[in-house]
C-alpha distance (Angstrom), angle and dihedral (degrees) to the residues before:
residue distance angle dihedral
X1 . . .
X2 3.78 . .
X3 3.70 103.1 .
X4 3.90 134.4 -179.6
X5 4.19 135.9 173.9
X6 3.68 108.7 -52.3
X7 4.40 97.0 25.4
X8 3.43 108.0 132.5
X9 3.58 102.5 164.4
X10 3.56 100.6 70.3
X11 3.89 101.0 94.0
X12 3.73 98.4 55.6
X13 4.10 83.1 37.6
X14 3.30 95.0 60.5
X15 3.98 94.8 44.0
X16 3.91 96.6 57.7
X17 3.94 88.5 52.6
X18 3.85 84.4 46.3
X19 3.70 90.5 57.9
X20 3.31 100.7 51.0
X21 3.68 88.2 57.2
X22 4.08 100.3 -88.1
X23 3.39 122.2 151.7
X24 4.56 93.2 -144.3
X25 3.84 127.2 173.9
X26 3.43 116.7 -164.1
X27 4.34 95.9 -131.5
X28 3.73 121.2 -165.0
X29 3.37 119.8 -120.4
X30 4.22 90.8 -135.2
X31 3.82 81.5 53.6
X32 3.98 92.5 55.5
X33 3.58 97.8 45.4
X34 4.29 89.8 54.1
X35 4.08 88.1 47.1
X36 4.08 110.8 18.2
X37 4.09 83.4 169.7
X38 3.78 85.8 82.2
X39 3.56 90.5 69.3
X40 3.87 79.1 75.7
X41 3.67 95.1 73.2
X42 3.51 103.1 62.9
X43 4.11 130.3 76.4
X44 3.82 86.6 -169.5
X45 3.91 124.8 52.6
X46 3.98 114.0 -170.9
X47 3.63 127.9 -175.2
X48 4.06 107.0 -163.3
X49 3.65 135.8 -143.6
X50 3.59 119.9 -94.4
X51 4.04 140.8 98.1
X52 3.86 92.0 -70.3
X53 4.42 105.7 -155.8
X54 4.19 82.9 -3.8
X55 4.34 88.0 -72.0
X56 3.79 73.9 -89.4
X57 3.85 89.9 159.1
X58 3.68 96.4 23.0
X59 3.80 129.8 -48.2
X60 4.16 110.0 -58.3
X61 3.83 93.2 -6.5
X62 3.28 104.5 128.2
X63 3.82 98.6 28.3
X64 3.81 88.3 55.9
X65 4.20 88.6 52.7
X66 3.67 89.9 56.5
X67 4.07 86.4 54.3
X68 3.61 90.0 49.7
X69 3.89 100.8 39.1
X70 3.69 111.4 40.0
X71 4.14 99.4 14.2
X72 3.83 108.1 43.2
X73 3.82 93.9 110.9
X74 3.77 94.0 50.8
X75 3.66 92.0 45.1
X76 3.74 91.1 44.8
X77 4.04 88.9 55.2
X78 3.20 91.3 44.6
X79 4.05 107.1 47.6
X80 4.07 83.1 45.4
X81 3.75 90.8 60.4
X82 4.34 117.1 68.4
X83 3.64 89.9 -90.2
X84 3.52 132.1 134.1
X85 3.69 145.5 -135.5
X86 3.79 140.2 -169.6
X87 3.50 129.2 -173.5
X88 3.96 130.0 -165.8
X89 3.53 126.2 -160.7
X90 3.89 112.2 -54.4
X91 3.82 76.3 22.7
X92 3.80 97.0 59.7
X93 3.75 91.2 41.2
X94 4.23 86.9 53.3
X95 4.19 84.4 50.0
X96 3.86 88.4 45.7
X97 4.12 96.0 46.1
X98 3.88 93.4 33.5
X99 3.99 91.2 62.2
X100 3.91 87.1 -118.2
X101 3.95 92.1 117.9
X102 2.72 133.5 64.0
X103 3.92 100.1 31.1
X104 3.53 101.9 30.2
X105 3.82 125.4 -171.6
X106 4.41 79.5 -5.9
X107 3.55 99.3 63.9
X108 4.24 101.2 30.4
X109 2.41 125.0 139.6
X110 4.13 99.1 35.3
X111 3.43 115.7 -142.2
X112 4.07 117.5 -109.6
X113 3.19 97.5 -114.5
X114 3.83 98.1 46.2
X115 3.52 127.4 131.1
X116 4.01 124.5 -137.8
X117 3.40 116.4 -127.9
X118 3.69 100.2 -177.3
X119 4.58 128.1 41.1
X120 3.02 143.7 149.2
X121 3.77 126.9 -108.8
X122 3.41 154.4 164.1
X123 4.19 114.8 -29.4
X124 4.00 113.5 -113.4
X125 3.63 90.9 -109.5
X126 3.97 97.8 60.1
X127 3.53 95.5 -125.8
X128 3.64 148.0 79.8
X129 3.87 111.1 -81.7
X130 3.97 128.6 -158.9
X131 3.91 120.9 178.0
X132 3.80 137.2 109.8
X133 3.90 114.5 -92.5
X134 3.91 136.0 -174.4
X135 3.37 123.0 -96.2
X136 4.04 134.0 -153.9
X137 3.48 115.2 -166.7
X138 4.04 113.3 -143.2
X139 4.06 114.6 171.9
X140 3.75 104.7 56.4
X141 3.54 78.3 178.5
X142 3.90 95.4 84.0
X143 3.80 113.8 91.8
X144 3.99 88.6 -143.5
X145 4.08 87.8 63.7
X146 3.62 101.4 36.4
X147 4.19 110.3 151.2
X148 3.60 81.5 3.0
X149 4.67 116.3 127.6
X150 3.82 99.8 154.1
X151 3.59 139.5 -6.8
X152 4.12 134.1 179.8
X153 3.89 108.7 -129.3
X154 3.70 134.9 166.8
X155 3.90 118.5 -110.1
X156 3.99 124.5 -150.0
X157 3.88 120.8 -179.2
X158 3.95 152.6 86.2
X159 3.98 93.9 -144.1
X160 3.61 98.9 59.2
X161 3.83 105.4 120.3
X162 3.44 118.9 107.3
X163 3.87 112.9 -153.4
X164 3.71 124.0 171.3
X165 4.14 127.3 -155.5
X166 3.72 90.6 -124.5
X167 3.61 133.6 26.6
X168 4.17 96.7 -135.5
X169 4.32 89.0 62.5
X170 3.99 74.2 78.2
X171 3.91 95.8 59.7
X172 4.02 85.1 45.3
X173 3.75 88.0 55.6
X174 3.61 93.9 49.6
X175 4.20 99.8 45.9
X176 4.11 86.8 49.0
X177 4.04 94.9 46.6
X178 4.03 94.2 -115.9
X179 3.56 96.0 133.5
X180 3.49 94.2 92.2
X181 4.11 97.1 172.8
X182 3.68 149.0 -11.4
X183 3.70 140.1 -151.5
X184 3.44 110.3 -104.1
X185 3.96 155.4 71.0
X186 3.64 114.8 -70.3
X187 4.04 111.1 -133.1
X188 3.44 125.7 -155.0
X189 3.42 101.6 3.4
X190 3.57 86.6 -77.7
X191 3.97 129.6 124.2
X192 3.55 95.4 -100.7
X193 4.20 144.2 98.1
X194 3.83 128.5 -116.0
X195 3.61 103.7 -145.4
X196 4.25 107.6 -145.4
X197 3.74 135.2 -141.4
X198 3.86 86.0 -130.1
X199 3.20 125.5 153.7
X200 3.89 124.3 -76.3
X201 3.87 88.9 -122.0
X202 4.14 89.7 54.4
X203 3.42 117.8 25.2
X204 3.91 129.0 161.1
X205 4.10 91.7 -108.6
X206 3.82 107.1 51.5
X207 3.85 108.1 -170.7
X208 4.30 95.5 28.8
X209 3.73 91.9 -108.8
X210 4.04 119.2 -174.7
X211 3.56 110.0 -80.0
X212 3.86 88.4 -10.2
X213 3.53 82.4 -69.8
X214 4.24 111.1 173.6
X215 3.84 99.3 163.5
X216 3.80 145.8 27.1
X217 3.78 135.5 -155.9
X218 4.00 125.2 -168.8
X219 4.04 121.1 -121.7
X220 3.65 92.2 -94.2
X221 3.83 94.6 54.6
X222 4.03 90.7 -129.0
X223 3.42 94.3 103.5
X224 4.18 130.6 68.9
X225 3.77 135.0 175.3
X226 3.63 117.2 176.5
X227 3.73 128.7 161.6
X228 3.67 102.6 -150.4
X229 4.29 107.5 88.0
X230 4.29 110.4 -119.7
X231 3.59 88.1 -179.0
X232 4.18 91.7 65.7
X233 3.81 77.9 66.3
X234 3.69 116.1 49.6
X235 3.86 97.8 113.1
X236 4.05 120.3 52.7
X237 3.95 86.1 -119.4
X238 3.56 109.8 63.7
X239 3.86 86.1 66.7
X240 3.81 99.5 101.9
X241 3.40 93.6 -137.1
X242 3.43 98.3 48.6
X243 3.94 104.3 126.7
X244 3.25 90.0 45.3
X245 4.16 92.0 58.1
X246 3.15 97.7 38.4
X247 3.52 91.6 -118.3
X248 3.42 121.8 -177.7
X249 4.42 148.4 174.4
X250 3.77 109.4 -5.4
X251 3.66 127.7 25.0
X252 4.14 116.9 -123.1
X253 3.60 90.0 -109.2
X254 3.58 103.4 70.5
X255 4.14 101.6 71.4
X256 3.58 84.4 72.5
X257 4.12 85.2 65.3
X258 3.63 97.2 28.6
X259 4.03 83.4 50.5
X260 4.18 89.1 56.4
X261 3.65 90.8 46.0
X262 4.06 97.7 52.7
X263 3.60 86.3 49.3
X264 3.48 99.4 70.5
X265 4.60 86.5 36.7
């Protein structure tokens, strides 16, 4: 669990890997930058939730510089090697604004001068949004959502919206499996999203992301972002409608560690 100021995810993080029979550390980001040969170490890298340097600038800006400024060789070394890495929320917008996703290990280290065609931004409503949403899982390709078609997680952020510069980056996505999910309701039993008359005030996508888009993988599979927060739903119980379900032992969200974990069994 890479964490810098303003993470505040890492705790609870760390404890889903944990019990799914992980081995995590919660690492520093101060301490990285002085040694960037303990990147080495680890088969899984995780960026956390959380406000990382207070979004002062814009949510993960200037923790995704320090990845591309003063750790490019490490991370190059270590997206080559069959690794993996996972970022939530603040996370997935550092992978996003870092170059990191979408390309992976084939576009890292970006060049200076390059130009992103894909962030994240500000949610349609202007303001900080925090509910549970839907979720339909597309790239069964990613090792993070192996077995996985839909899940119910809870969301957290003002800087959820993914936009894109140009409308075909989309088709890309989808011919190279890095959609990786989609608000929504799965119908059918079929990979795809019913899109509701709900109300303005609730609908199925909550910040008006691309394409309803809520997570994305790299080509290789060994890399996810996702806004939505599996780790808020690791036990049956914090689902808030959990009496009402029926729910009981684990919480949805944990396959998506349990998956990283097996990989490396």
């Amino acid at each position: 669990m890479l964490r810098a100021p303003g993470t505040n995810c890492d705790v609870e993080t760390a404890f889903a890997f944990d019990t799914c029979g992980a081995e995590s550390e919660r690492l520093h980001l101060f301490r990285l930058l002085e040694q960037p040969d303990l990147l080495n170490r680890f088969q899984v890298l995780c960026l956390p939730g959380g406000f990382s340097y207070g979004d002062d600038i814009g949510a993960g800006v200037i923790f995704s510089s320090q990845l591309r400024s003063r750790l490019s060789e490490s991370l190059h070394e270590f997206l080559q090697g069959d690794r993996l890495v996972l970022g939530i929320c603040n996370g997935f917008q550092v992978l996003l604004k870092s170059g990191i996703l979408p390309g992976g290990a084939e576009t890292w280290p970006p060049a200076a001068d390059a130009e992103r065609s894909v962030t994240l931004t500000w949610n349609d409503n202007g303001r900080y949004t925090a509910r549970w949403v839907n979720l339909v899982v597309e790239s069964q390709r990613n090792v993070f959502l192996n077995g996985i078609r839909q899940l119910e997680l809870p969301i957290a952020h003002a800087e959820g919206r993914l936009v894109v510069s140009d409308d075909d980056i989309i088709d890309s996505w989808a011919d190279h499996n890095q959609v990786a999910m989609r608000y929504g309701i799965r119908t059918n039993g079929e990979n795809a999203t019913e899109r509701s008359e709900a109300p303005q005030y609730f609908p199925l996508n909550p910040n008006g992301s691309v394409a309803d888009i809520a997570g994305l993988s790299d080509p290789s599979g060994r890399v996810l972002g996702l806004m939505p927060h599996p780790e808020r739903f690791i036990h049956a119980t914090q689902h808030p409608q959990w009496t009402r379900l029926g729910l009981k032992g684990h919480g949805a969200g944990l396959q998506i560690f349990r998956n990283a974990v097996d990989y490396f069994k």
